[in-house]
C-alpha positions in Angstrom: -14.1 4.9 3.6 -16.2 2.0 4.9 -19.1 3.1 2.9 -17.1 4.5 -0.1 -15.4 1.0 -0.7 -18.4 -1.4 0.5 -20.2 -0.5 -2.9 -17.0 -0.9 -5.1 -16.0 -4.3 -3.4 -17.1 -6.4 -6.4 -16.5 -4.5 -9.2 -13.1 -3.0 -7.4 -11.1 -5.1 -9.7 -12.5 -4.8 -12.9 -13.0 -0.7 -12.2 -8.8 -0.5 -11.7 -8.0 -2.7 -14.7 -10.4 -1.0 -16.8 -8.3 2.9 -15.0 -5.1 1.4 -15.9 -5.3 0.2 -19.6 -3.3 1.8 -21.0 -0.1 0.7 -19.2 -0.3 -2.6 -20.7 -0.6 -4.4 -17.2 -3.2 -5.8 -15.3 -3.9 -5.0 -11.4 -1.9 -8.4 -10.3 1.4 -6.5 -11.7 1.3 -3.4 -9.6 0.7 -5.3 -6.5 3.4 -7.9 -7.0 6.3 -4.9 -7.8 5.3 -3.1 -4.4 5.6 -6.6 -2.0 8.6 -7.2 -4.6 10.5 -3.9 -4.4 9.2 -4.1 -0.6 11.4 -7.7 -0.5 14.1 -6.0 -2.0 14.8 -3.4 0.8 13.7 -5.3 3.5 13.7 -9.1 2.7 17.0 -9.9 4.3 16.7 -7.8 7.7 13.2 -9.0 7.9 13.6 -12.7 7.2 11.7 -15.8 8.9 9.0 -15.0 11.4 7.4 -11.8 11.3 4.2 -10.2 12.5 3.1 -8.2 8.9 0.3 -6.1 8.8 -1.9 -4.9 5.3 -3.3 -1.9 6.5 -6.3 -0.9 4.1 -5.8 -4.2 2.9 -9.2 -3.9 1.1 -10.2 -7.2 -1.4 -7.1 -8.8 -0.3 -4.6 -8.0 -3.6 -1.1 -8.5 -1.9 -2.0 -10.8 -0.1 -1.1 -14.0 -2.6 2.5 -12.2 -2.6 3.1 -10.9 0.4 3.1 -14.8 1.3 5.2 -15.5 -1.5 8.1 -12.8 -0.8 7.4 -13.4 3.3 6.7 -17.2 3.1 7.5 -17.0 7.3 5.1 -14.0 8.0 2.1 -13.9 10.2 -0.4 -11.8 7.9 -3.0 -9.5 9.0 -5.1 -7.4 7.2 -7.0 -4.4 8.2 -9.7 -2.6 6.6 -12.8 -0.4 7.7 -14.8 -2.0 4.3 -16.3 -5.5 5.4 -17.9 -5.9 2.1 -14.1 -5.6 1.1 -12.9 -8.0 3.7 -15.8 -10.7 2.9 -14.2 -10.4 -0.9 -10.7 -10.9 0.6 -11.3 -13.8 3.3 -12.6 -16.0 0.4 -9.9 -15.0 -2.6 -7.4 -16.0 0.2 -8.5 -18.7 1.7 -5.3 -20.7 1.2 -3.0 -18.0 1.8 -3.5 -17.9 5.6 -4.3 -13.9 6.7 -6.1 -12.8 9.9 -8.7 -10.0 8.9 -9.3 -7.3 11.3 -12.6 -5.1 10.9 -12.5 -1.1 12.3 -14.5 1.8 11.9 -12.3 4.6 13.1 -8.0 3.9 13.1 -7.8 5.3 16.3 -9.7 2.2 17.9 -8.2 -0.1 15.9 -5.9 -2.9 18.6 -5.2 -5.8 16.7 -3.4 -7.0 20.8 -0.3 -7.1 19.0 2.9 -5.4 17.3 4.1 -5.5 13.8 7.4 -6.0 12.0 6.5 -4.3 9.1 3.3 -2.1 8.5 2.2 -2.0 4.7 0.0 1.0 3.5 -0.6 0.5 -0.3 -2.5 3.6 -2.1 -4.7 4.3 1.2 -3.7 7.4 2.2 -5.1 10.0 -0.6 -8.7 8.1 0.8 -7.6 9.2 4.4 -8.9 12.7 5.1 -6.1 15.4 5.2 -6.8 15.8 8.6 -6.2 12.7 9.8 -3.4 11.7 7.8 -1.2 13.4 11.1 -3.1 11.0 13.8 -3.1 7.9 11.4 0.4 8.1 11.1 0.9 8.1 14.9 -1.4 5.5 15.3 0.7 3.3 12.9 3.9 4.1 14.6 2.6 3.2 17.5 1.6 -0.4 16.2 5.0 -1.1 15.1 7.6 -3.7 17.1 10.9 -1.8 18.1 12.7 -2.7 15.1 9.4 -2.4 12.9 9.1 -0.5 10.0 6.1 1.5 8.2 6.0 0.8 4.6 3.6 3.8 2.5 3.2 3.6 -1.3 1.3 6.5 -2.6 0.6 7.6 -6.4 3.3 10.5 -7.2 1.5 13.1 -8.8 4.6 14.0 -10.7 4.2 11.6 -13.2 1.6 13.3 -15.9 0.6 9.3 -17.0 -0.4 8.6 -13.2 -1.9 11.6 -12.7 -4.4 10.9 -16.0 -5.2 7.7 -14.3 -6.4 9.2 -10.9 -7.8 12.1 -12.2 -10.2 9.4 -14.3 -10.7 6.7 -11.2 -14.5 6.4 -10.3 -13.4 5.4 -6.8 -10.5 8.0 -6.3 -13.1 11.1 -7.0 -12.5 13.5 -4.9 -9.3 12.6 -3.5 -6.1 14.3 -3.8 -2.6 12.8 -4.3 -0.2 13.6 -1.6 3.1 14.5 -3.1 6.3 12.8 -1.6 8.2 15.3 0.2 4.4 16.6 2.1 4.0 12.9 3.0 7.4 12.9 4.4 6.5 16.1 6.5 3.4 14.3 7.8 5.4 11.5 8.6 7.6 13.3 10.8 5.0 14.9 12.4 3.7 11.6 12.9 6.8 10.7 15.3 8.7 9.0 12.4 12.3 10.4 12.7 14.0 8.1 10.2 12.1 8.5 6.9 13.1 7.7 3.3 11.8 7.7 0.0 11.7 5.3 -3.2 10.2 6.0 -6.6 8.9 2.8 -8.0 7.2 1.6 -11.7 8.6 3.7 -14.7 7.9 1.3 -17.9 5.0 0.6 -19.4 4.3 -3.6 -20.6 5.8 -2.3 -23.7 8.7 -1.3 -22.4 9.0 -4.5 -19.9 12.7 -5.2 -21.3 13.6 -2.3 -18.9 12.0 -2.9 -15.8 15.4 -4.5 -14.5 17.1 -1.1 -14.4 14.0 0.6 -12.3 16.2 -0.6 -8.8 18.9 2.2 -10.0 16.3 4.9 -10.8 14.6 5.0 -7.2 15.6 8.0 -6.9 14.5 9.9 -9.9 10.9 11.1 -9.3 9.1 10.2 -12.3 8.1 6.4 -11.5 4.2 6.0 -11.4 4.6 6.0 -7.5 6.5 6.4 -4.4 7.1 4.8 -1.4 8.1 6.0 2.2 9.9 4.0 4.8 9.5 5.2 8.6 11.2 4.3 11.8 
């Protein structure tokens, strides 16, 4: 991954927006509904002080609103990609994030324990293999009433799929349909898991977006996200 995302640093941004045309959005939208719809569900249990981790934070996206939804949070962000974290340290200077470099997840010991864990579209980059091991290692960076936050593509929706299947840097990976993440979340030591389906209207369609918080349920949305406890 380090090496993977070290040469798409600079250009990450423009590569995406270029991917995701045709929705009508740029980039900055799909990372402010994920910290938003993350607000939603967990904005009033995890209020005030809290130790919030970006793991696989890469050039820094949510950064900007992650402060703005968790005004109160102590931000860290995590990546193996330094090119990626140089990007992000200087786009967010003013937002106040500790950035943590690693090469493999399993030595990764930030010396502290999170609130809430955010994993946005790193996964399918995460060898099968490891996704198991990863997981625990997450878990076992959580605070006893943390949570694991995991947004992944959902492969069920044939727009999203288009996108992927065209995404210079997501050649070669594989989307990780929601109820197999949910399986290698359990076998991860999660025991409370749930899942969300998030994004389902196009800009031109942006009148709707209000009703997407009664559709989480219906599979279709652009992505998914898992909660584990």
């Amino acid at each position: 991954m380090s090496a993977e995302f070290d040469q798409y640093a600079r250009s990450y941004q423009e590569l995406h927006a270029s991917n995701i045309k045709a929705s009508g959005y740029d980039p900055s939208y799909f990372d402010q509904q994920k910290i938003r719809e993350l607000h939603r569900v967990a904005g009033k249990e995890y209020s005030g002080k809290i130790n919030f981790l970006d793991f696989g934070c890469g050039i820094g996206k949510s950064e900007p609103h992650i402060r703005k939804y968790f005004p109160e949070a102590v931000i860290h962000g995590a990546d193996p990609s330094e090119e990626s974290l140089k990007q992000a340290a200087e786009k967010n200077k003013g937002v106040n994030v500790t950035y943590h470099h690693f090469t493999e997840t399993a030595q990764f010991n930030p010396g502290i324990s999170f609130d809430i864990i955010f994993v946005a579209n790193v996964f399918h980059h995460i060898p099968a293999t490891e996704h198991v091991a990863t997981l625990a290692k997450l878990k076992s960076l959580l605070s006893p009433r943390g949570k694991l936050f995991v947004f992944e593509h959902n492969p069920w929706n044939p727009l999203t799929s288009h996108a992927f299947n065209t995404c210079e840097f997501d050649q070669g990976c594989i989307m990780i349909p929601a109820p197999a993440f949910r399986k290698k979340a359990r076998a991860g030591g999660f025991t409370k898991i749930k899942t969300n389906f998030i994004l389902f209207f196009p800009k031109a369609l942006q009148a709707f977006v209000p009703l997407e918080k009664f559709l989480t349920k219906v599979p279709i949305g652009a992505q998914y996200y898992v909660i584990c406890s």
